[in-house]
C-alpha positions in Angstrom: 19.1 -12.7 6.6 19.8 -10.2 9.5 20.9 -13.1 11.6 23.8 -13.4 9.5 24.2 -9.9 9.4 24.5 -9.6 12.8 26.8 -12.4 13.3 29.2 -10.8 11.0 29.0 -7.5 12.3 29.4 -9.4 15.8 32.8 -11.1 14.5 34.1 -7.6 12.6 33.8 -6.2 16.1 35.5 -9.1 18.1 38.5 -9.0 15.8 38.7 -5.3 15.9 38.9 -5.3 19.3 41.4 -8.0 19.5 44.0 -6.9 17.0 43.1 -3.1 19.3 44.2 -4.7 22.1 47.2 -6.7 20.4 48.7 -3.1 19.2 48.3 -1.6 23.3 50.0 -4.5 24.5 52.7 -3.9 22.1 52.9 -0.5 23.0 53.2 -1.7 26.7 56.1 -3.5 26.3 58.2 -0.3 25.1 61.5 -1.4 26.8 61.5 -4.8 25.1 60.0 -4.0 21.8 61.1 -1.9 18.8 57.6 -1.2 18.6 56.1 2.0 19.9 53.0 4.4 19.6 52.7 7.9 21.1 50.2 8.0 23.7 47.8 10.7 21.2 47.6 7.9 19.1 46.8 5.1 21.8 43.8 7.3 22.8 42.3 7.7 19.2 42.9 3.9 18.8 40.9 3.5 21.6 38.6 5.9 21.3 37.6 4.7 17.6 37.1 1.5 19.1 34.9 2.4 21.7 32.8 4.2 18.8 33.1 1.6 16.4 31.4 -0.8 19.0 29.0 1.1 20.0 28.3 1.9 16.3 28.0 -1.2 14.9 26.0 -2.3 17.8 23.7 0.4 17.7 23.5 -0.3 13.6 22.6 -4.2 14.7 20.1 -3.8 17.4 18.0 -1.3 15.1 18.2 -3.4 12.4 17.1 -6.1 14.3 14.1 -4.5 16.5 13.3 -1.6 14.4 13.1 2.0 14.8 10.2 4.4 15.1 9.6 3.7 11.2 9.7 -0.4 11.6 7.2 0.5 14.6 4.5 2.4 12.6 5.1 -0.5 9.7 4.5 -3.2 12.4 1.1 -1.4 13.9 0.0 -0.7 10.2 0.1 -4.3 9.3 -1.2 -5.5 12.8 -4.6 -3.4 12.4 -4.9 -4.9 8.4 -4.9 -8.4 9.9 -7.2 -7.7 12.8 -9.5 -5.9 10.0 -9.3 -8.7 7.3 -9.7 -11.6 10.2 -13.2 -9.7 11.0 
């Protein structure tokens, strides 16, 4: 379950970032394009994306590995099964 989890939370974040990077390319190409952005709101674009990663990421890598709490769960069940196997 958290395998698929993470790969969707891996894909959400590639495709962010690419149609991030699609819109500041646009913006780039202000003399050729009809299309532009002020430069306040490329740096919140880009900002958001930064903390969207690094959001998501952190979200994954906890769910995956566990916090403080999934530690103390995980030593709680370790000394039960060295206690029953005795």
């Amino acid at each position: 379950m958290l395998e698929g989890y993470s790969n969707r939370v891996f894909w959400f974040v590639v495709w962010y970032c690419v149609a991030v990077g699609v819109l500041l390319i646009a913006a780039g190409f202000k003399g050729t394009t009809t299309f532009e952005l002020s430069d306040t709101i490329l740096a919140i674009i880009a900002g958001s994306t930064a903390v969207a990663v690094i959001g998501l990421i952190g979200m994954v890598i906890t769910g995956l590995f566990g916090g403080k709490q999934a530690l103390k769960v995980k030593a709680k069940s370790t000394k039960k099964k060295k206690a029953s196997t005795s």
